[in-house]
LOSEKE-808701 format. One line per 4 residues: number of its first residue (from 1); their letters; for each residue x, y, z of N, C-alpha, C. Coordinates in nm, 2 decimals. Layout:
NUM) a) X,Y,Z,X,Y,Z,X,Y,Z  ... .
END
This chain:
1) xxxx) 32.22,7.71,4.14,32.10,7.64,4.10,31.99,7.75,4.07  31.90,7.78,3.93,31.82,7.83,3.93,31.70,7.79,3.99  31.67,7.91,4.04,31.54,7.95,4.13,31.38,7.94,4.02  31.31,7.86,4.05,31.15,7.85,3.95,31.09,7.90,4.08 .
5) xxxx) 31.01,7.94,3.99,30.89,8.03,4.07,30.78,7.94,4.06  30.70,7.90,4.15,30.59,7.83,4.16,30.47,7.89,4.21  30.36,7.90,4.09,30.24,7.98,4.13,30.12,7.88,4.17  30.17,7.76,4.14,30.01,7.65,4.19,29.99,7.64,4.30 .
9) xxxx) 29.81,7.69,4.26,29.70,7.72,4.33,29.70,7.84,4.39  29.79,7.96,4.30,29.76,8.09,4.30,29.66,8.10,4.20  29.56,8.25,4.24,29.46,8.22,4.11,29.51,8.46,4.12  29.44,8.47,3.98,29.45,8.61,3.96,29.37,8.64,3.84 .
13) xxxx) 29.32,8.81,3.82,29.27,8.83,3.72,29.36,8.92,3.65  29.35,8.93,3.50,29.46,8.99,3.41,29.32,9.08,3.30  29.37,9.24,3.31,29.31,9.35,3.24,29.39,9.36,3.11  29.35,9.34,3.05,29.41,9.42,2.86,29.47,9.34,2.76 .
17) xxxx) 29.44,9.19,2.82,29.48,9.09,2.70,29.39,9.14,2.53  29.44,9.16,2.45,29.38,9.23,2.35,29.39,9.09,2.21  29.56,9.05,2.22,29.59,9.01,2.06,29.72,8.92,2.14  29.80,8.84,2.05,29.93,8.80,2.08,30.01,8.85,2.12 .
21) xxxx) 30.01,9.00,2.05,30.12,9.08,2.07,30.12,9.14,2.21  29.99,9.17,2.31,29.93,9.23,2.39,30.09,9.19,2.51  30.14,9.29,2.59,30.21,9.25,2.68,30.13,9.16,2.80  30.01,9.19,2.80,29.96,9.16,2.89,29.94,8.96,2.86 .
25) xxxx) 29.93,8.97,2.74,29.91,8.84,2.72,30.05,8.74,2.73  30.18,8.81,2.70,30.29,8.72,2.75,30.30,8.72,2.90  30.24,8.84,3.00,30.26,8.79,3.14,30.18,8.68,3.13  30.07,8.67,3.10,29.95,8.62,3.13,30.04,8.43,3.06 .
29) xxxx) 30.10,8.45,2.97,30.18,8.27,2.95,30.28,8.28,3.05  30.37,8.34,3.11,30.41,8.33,3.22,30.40,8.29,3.35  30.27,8.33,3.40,30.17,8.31,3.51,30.13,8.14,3.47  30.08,8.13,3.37,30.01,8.00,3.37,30.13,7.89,3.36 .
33) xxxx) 30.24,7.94,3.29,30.34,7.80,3.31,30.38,7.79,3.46  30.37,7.92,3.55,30.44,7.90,3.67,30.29,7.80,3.72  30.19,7.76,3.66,30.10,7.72,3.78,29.97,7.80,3.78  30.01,7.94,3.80,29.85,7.99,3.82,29.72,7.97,3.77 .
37) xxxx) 29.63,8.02,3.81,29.49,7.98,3.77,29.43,8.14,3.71  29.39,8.15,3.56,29.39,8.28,3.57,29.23,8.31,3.50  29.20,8.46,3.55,29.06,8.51,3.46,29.06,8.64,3.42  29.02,8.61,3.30,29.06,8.69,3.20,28.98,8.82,3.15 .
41) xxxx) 29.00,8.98,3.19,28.85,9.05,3.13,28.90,9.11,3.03  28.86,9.11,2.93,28.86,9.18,2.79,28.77,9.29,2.79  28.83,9.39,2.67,28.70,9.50,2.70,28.59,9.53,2.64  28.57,9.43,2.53,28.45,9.48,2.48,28.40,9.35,2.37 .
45) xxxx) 28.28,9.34,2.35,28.24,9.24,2.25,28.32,9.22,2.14  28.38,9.33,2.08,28.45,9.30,1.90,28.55,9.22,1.96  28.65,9.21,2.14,28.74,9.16,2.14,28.73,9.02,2.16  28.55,8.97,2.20,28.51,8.84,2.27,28.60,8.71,2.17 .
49) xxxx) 28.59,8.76,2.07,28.63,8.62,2.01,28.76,8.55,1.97  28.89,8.69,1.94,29.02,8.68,1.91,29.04,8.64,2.07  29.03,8.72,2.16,29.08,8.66,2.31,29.01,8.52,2.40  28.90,8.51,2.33,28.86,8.33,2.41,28.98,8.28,2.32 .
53) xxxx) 29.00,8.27,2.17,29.07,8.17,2.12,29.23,8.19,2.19  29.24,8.30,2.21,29.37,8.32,2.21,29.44,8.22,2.35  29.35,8.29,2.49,29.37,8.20,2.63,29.30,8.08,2.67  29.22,8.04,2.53,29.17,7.82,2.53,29.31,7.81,2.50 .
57) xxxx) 29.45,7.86,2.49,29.52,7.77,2.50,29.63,7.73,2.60  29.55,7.82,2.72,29.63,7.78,2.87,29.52,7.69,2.93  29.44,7.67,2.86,29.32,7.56,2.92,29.22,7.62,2.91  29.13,7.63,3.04,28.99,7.70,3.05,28.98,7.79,3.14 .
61) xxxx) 29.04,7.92,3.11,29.02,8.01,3.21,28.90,8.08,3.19  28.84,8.16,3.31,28.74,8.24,3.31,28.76,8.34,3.19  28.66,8.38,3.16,28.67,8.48,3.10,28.55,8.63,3.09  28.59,8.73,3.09,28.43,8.81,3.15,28.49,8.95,3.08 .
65) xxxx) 28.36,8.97,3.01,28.35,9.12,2.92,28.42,9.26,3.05  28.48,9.34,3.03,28.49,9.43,3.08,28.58,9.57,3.08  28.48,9.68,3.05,28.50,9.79,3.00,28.58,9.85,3.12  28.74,9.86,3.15,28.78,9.88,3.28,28.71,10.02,3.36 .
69) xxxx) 28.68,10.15,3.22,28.64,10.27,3.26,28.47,10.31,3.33  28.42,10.11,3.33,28.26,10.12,3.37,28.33,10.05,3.50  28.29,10.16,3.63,28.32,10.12,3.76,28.23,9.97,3.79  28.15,10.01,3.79,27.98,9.88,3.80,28.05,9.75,3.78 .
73) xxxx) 28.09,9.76,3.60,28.14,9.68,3.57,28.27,9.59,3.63  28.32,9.70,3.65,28.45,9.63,3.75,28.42,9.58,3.87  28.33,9.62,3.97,28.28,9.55,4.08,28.25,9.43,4.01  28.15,9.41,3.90,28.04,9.30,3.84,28.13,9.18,3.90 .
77) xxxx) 28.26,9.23,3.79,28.34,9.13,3.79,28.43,9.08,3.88  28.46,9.11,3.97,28.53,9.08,4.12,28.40,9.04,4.17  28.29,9.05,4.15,28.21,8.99,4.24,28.16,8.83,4.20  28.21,8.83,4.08,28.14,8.71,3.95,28.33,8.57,4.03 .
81) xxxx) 28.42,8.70,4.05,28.51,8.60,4.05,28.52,8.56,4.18  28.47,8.62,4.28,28.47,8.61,4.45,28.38,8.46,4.44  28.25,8.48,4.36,28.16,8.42,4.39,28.25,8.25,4.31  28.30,8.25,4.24,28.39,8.13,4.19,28.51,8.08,4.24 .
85) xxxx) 28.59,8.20,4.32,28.73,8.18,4.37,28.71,8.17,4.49  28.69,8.28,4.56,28.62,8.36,4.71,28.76,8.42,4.72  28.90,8.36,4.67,28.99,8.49,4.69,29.06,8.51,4.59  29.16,8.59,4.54,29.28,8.63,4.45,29.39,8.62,4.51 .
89) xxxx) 29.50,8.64,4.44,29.64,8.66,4.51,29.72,8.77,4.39  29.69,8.79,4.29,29.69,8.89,4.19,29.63,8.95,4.15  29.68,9.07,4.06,29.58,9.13,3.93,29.71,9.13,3.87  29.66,9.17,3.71,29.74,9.25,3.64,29.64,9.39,3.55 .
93) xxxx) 29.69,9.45,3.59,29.62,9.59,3.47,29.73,9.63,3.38  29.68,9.64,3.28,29.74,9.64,3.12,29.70,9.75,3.03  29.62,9.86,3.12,29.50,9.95,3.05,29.58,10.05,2.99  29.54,10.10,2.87,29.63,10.23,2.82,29.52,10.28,2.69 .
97) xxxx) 29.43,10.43,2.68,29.39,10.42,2.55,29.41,10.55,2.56  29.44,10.65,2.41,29.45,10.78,2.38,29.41,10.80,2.24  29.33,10.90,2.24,29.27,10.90,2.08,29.37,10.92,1.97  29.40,10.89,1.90,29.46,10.88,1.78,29.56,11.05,1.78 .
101) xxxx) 29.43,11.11,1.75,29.49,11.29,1.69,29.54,11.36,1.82  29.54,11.23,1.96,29.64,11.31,2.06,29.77,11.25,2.11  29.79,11.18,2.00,29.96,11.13,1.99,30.02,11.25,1.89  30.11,11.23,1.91,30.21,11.28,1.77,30.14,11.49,1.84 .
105) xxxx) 30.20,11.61,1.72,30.20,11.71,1.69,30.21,11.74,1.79  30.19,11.90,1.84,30.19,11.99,1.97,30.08,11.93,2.06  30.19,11.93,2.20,30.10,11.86,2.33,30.00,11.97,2.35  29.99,12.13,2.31,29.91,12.26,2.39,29.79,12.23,2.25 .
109) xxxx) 29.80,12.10,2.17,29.69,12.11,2.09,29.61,12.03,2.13  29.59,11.91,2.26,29.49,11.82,2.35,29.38,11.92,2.37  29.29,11.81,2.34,29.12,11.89,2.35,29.17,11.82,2.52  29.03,11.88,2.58,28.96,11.84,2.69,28.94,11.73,2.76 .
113) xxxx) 28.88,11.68,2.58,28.80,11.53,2.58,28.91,11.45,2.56  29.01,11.49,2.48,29.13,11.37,2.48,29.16,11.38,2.63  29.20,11.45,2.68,29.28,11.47,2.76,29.24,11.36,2.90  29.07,11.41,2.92,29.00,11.31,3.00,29.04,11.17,2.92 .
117) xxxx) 28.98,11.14,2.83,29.01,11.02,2.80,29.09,10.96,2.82  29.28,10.99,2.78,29.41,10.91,2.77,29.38,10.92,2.97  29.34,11.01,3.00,29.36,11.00,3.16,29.29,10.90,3.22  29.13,10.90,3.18,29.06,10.80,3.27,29.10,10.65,3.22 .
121) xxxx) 29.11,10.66,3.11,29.15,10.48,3.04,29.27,10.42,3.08  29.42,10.53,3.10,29.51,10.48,3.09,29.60,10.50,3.30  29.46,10.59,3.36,29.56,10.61,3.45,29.43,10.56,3.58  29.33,10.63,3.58,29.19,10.63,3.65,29.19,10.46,3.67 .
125) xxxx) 29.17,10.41,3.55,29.12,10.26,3.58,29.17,10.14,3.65  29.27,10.23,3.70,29.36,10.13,3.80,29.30,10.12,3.93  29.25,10.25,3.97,29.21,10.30,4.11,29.09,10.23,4.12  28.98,10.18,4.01,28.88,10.09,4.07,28.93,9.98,4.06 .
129) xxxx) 29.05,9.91,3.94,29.07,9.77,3.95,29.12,9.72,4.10  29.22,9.85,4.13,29.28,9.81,4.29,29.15,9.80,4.43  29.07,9.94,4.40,28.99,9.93,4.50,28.90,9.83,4.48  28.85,9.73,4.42,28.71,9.62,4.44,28.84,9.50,4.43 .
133) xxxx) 28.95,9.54,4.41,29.04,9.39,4.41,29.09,9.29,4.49  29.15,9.48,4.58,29.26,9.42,4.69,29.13,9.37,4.80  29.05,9.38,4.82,28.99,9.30,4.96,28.93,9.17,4.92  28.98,9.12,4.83,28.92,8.96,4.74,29.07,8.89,4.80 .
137) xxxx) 29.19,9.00,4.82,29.29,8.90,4.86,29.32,8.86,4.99  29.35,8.77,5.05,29.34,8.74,5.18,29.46,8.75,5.29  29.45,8.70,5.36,29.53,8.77,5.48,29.66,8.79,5.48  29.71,8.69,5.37,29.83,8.68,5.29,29.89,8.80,5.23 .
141) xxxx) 29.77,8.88,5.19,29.76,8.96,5.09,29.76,8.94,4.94  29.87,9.02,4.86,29.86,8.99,4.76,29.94,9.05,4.64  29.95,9.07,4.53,30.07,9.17,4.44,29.96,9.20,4.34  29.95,9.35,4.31,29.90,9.38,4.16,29.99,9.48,4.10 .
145) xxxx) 30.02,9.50,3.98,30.10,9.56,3.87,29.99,9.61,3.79  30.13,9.69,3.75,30.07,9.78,3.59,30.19,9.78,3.51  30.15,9.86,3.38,30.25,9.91,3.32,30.28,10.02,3.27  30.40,10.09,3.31,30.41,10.28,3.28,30.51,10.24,3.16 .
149) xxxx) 30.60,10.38,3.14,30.68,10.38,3.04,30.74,10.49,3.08  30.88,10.53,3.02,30.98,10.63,3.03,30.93,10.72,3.03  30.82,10.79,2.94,30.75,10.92,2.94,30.69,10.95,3.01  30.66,10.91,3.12,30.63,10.97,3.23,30.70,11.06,3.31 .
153) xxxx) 30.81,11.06,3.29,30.94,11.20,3.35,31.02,11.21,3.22  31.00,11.18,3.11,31.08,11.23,2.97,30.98,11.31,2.90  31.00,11.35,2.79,30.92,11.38,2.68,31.00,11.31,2.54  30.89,11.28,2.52,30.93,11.18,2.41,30.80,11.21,2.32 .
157) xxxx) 30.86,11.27,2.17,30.78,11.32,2.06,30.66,11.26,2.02  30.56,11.27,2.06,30.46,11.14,1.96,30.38,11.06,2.07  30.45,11.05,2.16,30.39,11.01,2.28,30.24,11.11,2.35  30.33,11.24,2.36,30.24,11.33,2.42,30.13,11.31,2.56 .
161) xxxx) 30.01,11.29,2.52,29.91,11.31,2.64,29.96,11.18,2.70  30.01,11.06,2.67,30.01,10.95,2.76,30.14,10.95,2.83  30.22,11.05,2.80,30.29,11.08,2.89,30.26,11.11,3.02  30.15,11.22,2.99,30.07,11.25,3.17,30.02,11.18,3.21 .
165) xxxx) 29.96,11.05,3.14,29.90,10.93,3.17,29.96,10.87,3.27  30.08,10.86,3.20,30.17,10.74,3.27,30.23,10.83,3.40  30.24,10.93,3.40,30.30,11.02,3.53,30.19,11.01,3.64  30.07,11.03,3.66,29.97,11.01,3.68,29.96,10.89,3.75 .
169) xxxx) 29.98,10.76,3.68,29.98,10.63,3.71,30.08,10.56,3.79  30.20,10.67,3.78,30.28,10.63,3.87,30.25,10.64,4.02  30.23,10.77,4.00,30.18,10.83,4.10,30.04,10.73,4.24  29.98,10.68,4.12,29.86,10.63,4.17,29.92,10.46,4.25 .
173) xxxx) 30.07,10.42,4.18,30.09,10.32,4.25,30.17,10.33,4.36  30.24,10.48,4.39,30.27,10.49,4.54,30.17,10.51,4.60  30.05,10.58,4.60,29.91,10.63,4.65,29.85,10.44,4.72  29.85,10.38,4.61,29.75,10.26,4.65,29.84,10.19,4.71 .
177) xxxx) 29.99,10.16,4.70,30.12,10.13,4.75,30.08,10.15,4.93  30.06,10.25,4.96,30.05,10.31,5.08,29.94,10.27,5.17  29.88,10.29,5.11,29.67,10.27,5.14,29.66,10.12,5.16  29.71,10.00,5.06,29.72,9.89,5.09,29.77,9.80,5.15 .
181) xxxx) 29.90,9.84,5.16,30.01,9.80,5.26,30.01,9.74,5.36  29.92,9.82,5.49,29.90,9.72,5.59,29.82,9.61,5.57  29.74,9.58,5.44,29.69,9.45,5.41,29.76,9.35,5.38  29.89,9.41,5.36,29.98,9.29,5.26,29.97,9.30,5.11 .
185) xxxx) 29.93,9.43,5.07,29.89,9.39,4.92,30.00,9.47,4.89  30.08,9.46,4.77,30.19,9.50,4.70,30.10,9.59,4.58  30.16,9.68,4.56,30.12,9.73,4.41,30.26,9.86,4.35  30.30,9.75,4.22,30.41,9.84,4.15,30.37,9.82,4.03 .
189) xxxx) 30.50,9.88,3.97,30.48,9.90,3.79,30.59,9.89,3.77  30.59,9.81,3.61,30.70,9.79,3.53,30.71,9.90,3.39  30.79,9.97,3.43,30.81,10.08,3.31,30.93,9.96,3.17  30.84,9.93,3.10,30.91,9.91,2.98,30.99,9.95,2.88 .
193) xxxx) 31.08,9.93,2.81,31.09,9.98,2.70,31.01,10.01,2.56  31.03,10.04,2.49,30.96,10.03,2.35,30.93,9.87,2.29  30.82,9.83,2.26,30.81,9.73,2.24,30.67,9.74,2.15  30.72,9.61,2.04,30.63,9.63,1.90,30.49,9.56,1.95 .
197) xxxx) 30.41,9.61,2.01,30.26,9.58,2.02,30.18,9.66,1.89  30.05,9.59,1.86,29.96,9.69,1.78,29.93,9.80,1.83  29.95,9.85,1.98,29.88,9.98,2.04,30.01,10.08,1.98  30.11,10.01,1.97,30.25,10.07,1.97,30.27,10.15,1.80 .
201) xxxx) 30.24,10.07,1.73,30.23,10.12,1.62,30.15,10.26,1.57  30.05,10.28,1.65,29.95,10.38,1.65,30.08,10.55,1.69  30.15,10.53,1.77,30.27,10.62,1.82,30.35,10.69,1.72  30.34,10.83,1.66,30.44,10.86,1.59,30.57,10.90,1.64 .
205) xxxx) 30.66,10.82,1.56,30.81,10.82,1.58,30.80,10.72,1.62  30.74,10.60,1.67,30.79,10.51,1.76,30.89,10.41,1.72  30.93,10.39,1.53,31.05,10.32,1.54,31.19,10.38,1.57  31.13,10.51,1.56,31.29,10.62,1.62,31.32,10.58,1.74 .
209) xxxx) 31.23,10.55,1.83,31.19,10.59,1.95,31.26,10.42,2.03  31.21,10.34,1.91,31.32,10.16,1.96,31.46,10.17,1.94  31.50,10.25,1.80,31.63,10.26,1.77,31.70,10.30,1.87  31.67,10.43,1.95,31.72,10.49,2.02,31.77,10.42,2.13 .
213) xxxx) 31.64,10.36,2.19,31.65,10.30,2.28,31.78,10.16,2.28  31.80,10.15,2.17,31.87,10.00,2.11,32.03,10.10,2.12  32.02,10.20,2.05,32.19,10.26,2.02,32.21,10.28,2.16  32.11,10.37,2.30,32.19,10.47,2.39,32.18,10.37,2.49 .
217) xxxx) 32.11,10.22,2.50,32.10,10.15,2.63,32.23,10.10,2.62  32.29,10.09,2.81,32.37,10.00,2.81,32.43,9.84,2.75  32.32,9.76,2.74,32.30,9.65,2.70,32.30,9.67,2.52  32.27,9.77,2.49,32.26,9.82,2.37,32.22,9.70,2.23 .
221) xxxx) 32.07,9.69,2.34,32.00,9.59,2.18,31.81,9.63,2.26  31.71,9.63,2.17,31.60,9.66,2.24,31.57,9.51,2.35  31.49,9.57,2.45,31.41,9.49,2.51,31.30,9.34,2.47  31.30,9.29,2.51,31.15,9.19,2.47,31.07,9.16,2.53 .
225) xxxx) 30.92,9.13,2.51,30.84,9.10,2.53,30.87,9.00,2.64  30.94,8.89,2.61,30.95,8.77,2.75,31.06,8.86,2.88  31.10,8.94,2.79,31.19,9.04,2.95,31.09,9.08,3.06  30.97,9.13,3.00,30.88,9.18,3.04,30.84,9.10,3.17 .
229) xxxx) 30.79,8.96,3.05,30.67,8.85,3.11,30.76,8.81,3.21  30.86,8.85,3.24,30.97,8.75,3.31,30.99,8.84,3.49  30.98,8.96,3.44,30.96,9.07,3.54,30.84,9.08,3.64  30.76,9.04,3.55,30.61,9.05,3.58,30.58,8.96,3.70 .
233) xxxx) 30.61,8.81,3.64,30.59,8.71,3.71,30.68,8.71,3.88  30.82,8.79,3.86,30.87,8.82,4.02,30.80,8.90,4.04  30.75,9.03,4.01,30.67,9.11,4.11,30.53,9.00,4.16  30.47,8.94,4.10,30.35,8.89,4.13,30.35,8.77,4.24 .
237) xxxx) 30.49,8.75,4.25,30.56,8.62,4.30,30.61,8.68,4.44  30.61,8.55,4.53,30.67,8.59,4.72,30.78,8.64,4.72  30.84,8.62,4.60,31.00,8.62,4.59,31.00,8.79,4.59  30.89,8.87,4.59,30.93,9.01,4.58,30.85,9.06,4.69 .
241) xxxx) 30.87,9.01,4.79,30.75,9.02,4.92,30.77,9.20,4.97  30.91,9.22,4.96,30.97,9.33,5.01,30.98,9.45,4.92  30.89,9.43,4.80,30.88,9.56,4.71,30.73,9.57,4.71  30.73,9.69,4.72,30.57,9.75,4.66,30.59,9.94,4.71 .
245) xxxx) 30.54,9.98,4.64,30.51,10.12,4.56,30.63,10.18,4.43  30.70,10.08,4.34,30.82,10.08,4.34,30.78,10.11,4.14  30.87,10.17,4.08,30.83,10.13,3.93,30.98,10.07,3.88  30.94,9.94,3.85,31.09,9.85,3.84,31.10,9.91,3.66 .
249) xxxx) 31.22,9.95,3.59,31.29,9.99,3.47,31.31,9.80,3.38  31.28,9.79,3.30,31.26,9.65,3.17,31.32,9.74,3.07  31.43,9.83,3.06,31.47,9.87,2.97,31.57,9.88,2.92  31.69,9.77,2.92,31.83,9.75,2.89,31.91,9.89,2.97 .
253) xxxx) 31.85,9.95,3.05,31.92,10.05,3.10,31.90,10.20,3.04  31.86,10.18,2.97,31.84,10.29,2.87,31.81,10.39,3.00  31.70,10.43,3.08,31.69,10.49,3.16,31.80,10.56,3.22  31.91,10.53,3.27,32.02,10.54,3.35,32.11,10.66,3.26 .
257) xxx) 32.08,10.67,3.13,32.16,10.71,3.06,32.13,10.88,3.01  32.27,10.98,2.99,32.18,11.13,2.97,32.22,11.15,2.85  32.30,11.01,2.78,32.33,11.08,2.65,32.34,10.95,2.55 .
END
């Protein structure tokens, strides 16, 4: 008999819903079919209007502007959702940005300023979403995720600085893994495979980079987006009470493989 996962009258907030394509937005239809109650921060005004339309179609969820890399901001909004919920039982963070001219060519060619940036946007912004998060959850605790990628211990052409990103971020979920634990709060990451988002297209090489993944995985076809949302929703769920500091692989196996 299959096992359904039931999230009613879990409630949670979800970081980096952007567009359809957004991974964050298929956990986020995930979550709501199981039941949950979700609120939604976007990061900036140009996104206000593609993402209300997008999540009026889980119903009425909250919704609240926020720039993950303005700390202020991030309290604003745990405190906007305290004052409506009084607790959480989730997050999701979805954060990832690197400028353009520090994808692709030589990694020893990263300015400074990129460097800070792919770091604070894609790895930093977890550490305030976790710290103003996890004490909104209650005695129960609670599960928050992210999302890394292979290049975090590979090198993979084109990728570059978000490689460190994501090494970095792994790092930061055994760190907060540890620190929050005796609360009950869980915090892992799902390292995905290559998957066609608009952030993804920005990647030089990256349809080399799916192929690959499609010829050398065991399973040997790429990954999908609902593999993802499907992963997402056990970590977030009781059913994974006994993981946390952990980065679960969504990659047909590909990982496993040296050739």
């Amino acid at each position: 008999m299959p096992v359904s996962i039931d999230l009613t009258g879990k409630k949670g907030v979800v970081f980096g819903v952007a567009n359809q394509r957004s991974i964050a937005w298929v956990i986020s239809q995930r979550l709501a079919e199981a039941g949950a109650e979700l609120a939604f921060a976007y990061q900036n005004e140009r996104l206000q209007g593609p993402v209300e339309k997008l999540v009026s179609t889980l119903g009425e969820p909250t919704i609240l502007e926020c720039d993950a890399t303005d700390e202020d901001r991030v309290k604003s909004v745990y405190e906007e959702i305290a004052s409506k919920w009084g607790s959480i039982d989730f997050i999701v963070h979805s954060v990832a940005y690197a400028e353009r001219d520090d994808l692709g060519g030589d990694f020893s060619a990263v300015s400074l300023q990129g460097f800070r940036t792919a770091l604070e946007a894609s790895a930093y912004t977890l550490v305030p979403v976790a710290r103003y998060g996890a004490p909104l959850m209650g005695e129960s605790g609670g599960s928050i995720i992210t999302m890394t990628f292979d290049a975090s211990v590979k090198v993979y052409p084109g990728y570059n600085i978000m490689g460190t990103a994501k090494a970095a971020l792994e790092n930061e979920v055994r760190q907060l893994a540890a620190e929050f634990g005796p609360s009950g709060v869980r915090v892992n990451a799902i390292s995905a495979g290559p998957l066609p988002t608009l952030a993804a297209r920005s990647i030089p090489g990256f349809n080399e980079m799916r192929r690959a993944h499609q010829d050398r995985s065991p399973l040997q076809r790429p990954i999908t987006h609902d593999e993802v949302g499907n992963m997402a929703l056990f970590l977030l769920s009781d059913l994974s009470s006994g993981t946390t500091g952990a980065v679960i692989p969504v990659d047909a196996g590909y990982g496993i493989m040296a050739l």
